[in-house]
N, C-alpha and C positions, 0 to 999 in steps of 0.2 A: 687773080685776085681773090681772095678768102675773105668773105662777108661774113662767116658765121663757121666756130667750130664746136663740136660739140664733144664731151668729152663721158666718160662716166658717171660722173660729179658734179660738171660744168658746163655750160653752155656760154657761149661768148659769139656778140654780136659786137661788128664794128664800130656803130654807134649804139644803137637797140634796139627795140622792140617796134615795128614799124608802123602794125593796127592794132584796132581791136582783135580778140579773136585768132591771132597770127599762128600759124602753128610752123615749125619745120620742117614739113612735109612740103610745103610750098617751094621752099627751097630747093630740096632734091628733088621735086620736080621741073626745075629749069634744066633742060635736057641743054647738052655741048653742042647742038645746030645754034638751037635759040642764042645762046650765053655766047656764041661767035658771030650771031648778027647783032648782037648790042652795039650803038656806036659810039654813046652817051650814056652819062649817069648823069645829067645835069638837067636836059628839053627831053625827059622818056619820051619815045612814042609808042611802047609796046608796054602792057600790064608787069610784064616780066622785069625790064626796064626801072619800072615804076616801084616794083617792090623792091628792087636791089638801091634805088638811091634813098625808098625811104630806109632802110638796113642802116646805110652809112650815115644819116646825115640827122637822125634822128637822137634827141636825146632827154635826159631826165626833167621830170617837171612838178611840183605838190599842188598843180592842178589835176583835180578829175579826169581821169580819159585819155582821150586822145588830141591833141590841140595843136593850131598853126603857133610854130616858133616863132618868135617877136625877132629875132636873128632876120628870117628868110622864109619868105612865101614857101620854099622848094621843101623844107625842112618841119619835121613835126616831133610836138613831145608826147612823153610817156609820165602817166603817175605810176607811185606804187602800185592802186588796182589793177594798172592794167598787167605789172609786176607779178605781181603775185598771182595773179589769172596765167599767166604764161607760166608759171612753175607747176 
């Protein structure tokens, strides 16, 4: 599964941006041991887990920051700032 591709130009996240701060380094560093004990993307129990469901399940938002979805506890949004800080 591809959470996130990056391109020359582009950057593409399944849902988006998952924290503050987030870089794509985080990413390539989920080594293929780790990324083959995930069992879940729904009840994380490892950090690794944790940043791939918020990847998918996160989305836009014209509040500040970073903020719990009104959808799902599980789920969090993204503003522009935090947009624009990732670019």
């Amino acid at each position: 599964l591809s959470i996130c591709i990056k391109t020359g130009t582009a950057c593409i996240l399944h849902g988006g941006i998952p924290k503050e701060n987030f870089s794509l380094r985080e990413v390539q560093a989920i080594s293929p041991r780790v990324h083959s004990l995930m069992t879940t993307l729904v009840h994380a129990s490892m950090a690794e887990e944790q940043l791939e469901q918020d990847i998918l399940w996160s989305d836009p938002s014209t509040k500040n920051g970073i903020n719990p979805s009104q959808c799902s506890r599980l789920w969090c949004c993204f503003s522009p700032d935090i947009a624009r800080d990732f670019l």
